[in-house]
Biopython code that builds the backbone (N, CA, C, O; Angstrom):
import numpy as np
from Bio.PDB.StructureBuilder import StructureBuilder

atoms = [
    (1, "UNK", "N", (18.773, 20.767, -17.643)),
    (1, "UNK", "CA", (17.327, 20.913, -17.412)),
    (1, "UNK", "C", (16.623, 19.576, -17.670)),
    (1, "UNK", "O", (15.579, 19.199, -17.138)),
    (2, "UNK", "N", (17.280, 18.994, -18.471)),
    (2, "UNK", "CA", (16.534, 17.838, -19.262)),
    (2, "UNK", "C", (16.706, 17.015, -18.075)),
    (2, "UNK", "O", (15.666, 16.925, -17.421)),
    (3, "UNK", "N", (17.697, 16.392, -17.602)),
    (3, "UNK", "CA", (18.179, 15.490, -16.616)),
    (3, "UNK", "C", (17.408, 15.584, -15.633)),
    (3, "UNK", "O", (16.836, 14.611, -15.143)),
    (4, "UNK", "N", (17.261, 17.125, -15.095)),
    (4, "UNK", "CA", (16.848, 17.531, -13.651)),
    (4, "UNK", "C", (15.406, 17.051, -14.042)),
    (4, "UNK", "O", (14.883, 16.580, -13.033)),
    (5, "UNK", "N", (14.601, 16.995, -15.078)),
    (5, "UNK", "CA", (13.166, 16.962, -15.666)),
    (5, "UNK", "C", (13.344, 15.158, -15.117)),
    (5, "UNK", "O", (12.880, 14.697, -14.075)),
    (6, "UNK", "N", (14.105, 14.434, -16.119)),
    (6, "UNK", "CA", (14.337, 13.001, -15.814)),
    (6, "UNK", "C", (13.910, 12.488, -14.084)),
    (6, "UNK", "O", (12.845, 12.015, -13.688)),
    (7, "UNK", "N", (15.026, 12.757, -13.393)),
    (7, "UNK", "CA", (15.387, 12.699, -12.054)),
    (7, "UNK", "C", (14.180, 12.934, -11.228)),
    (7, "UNK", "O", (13.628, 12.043, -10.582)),
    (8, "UNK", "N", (13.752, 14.296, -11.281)),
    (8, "UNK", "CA", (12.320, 14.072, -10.540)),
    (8, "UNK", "C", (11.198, 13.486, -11.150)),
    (8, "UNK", "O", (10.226, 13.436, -10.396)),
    (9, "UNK", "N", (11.019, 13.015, -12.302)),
    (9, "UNK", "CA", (9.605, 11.962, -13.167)),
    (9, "UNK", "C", (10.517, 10.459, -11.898)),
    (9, "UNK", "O", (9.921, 9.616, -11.227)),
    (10, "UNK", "N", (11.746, 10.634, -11.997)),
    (10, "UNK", "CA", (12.120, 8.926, -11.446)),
    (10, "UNK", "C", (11.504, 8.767, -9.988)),
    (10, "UNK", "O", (10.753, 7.895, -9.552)),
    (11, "UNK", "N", (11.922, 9.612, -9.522)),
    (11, "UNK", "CA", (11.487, 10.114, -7.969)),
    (11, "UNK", "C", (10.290, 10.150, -7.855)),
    (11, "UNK", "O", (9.856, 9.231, -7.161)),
    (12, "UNK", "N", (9.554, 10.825, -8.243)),
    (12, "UNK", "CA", (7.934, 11.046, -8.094)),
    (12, "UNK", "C", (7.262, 9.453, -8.460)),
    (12, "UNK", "O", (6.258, 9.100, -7.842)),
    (13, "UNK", "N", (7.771, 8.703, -9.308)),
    (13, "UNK", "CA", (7.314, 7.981, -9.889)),
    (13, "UNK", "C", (7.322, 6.897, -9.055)),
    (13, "UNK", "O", (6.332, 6.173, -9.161)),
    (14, "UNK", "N", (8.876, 6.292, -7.554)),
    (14, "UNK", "CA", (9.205, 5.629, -6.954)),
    (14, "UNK", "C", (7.963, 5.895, -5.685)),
    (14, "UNK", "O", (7.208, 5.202, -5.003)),
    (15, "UNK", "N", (8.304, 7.372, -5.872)),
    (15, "UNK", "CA", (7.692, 7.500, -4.014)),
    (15, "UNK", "C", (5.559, 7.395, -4.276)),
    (15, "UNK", "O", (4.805, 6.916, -3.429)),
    (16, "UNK", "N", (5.133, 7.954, -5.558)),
    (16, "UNK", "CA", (4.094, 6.919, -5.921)),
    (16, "UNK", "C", (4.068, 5.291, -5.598)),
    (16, "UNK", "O", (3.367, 4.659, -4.808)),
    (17, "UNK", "N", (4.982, 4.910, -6.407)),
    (17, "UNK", "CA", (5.090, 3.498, -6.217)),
    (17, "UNK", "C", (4.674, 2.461, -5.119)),
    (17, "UNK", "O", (3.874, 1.542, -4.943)),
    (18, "UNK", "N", (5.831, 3.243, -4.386)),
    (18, "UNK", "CA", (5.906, 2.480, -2.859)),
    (18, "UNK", "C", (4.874, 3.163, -2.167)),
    (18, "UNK", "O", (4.070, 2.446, -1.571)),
    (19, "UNK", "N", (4.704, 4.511, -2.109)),
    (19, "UNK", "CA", (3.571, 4.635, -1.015)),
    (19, "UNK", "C", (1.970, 3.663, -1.479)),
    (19, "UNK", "O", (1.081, 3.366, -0.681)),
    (20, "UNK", "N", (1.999, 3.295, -3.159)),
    (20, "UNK", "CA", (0.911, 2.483, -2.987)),
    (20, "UNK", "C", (1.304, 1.159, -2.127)),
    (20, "UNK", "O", (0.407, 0.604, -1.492)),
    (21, "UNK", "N", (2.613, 0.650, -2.094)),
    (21, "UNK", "CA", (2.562, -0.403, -1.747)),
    (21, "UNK", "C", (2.542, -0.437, -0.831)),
    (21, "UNK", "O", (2.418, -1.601, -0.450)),
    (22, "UNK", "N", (2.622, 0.551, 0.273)),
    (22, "UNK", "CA", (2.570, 0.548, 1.753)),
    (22, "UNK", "C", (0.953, 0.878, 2.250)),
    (22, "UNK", "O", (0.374, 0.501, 3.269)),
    (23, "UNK", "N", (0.393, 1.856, 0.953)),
    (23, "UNK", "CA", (-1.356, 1.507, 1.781)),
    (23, "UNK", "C", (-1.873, 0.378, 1.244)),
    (23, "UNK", "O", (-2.697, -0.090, 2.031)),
    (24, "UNK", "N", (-1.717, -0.556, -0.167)),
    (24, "UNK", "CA", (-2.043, -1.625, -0.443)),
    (24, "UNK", "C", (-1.843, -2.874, 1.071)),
    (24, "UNK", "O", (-2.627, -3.756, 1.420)),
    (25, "UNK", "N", (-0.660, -2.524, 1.610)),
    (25, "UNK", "CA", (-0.315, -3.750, 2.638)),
    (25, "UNK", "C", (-1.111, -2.962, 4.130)),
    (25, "UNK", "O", (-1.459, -3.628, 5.105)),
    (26, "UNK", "N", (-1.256, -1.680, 4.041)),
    (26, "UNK", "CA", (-2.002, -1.394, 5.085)),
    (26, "UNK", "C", (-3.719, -2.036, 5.087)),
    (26, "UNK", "O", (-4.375, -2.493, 6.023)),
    (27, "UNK", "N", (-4.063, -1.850, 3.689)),
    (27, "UNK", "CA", (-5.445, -2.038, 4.010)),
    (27, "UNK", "C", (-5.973, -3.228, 3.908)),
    (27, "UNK", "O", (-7.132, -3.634, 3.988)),
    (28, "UNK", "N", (-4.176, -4.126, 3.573)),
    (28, "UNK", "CA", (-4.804, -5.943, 3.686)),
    (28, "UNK", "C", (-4.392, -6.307, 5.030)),
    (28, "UNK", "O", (-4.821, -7.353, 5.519)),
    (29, "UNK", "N", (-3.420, -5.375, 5.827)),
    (29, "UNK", "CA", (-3.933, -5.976, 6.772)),
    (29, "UNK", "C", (-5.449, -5.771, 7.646)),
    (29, "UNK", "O", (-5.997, -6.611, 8.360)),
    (30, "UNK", "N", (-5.981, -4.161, 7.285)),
    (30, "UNK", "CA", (-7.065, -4.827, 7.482)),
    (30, "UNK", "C", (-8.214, -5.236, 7.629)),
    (30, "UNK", "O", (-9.115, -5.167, 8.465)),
    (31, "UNK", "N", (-7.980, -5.770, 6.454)),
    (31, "UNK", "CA", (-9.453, -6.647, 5.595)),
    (31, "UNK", "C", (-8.890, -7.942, 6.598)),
    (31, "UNK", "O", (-9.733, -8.410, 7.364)),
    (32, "UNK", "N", (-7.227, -8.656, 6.631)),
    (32, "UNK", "CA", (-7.406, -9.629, 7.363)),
    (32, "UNK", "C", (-7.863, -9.829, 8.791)),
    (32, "UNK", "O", (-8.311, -10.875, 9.260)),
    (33, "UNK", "N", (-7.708, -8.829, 9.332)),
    (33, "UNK", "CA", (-8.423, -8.624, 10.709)),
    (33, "UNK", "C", (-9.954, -8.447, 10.812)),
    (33, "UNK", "O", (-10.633, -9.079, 11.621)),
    (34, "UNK", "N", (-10.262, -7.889, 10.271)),
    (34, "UNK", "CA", (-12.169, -7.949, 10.078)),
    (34, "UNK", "C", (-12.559, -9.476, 9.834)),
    (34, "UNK", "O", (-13.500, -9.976, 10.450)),
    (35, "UNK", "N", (-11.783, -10.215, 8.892)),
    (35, "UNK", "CA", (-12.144, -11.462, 8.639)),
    (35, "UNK", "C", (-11.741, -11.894, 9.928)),
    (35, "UNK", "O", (-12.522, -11.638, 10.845)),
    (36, "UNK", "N", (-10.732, -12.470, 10.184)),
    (36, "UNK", "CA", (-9.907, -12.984, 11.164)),
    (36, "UNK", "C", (-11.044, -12.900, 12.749)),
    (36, "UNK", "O", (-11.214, -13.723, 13.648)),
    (37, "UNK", "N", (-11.527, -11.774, 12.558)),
    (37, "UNK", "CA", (-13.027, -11.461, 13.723)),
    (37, "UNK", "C", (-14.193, -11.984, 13.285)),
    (37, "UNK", "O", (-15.112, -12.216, 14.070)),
    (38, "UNK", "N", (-14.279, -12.236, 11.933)),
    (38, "UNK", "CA", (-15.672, -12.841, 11.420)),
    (38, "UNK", "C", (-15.438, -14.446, 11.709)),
    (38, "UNK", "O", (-16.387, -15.143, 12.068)),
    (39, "UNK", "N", (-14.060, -15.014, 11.523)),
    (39, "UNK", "CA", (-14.169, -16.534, 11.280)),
    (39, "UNK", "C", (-14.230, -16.928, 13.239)),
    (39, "UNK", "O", (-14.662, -17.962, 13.750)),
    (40, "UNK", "N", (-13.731, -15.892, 13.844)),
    (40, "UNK", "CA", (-13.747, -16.089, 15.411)),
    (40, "UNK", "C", (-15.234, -16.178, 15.948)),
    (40, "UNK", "O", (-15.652, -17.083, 16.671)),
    (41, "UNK", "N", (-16.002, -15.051, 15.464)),
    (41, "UNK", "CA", (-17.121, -15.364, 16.181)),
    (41, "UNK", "C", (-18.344, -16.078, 14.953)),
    (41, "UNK", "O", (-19.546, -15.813, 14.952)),
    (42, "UNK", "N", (-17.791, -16.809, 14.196)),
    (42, "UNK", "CA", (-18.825, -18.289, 13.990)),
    (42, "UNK", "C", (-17.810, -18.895, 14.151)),
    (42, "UNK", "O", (-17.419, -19.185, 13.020)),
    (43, "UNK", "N", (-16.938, -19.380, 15.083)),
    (43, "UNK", "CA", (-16.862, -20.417, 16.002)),
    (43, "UNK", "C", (-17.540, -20.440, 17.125)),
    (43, "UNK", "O", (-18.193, -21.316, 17.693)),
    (44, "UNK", "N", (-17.277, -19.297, 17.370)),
    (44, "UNK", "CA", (-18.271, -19.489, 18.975)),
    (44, "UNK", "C", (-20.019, -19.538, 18.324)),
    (44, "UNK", "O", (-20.965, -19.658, 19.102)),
]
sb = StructureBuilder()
sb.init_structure("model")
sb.init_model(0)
sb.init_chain("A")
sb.init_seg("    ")
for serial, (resi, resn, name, xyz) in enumerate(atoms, 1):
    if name == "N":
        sb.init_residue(resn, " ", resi, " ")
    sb.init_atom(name, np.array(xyz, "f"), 0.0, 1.0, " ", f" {name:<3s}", serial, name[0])
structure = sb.get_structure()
């Protein structure tokens, strides 16, 4: 019981993990695209 308790805290804890790190990299990309459109049109 104890183990099985272990095993899913590890699991839950990974797939937290990474899914932040996959909307963290989603939402820089984009902040870089909004910019990336701001520095385009003050060039023109």
């Amino acid at each position: 019981m104890t183990l099985m308790d272990i095993i899913i805290k590890v699991l839950l804890f990974f797939t937290v993990f990474y899914g932040a790190i996959l909307i963290a990299s989603y939402l820089g990309k984009k902040i870089r695209e909004k910019n990336s459109l701001k520095e385009e049109d003050k060039n023109l």
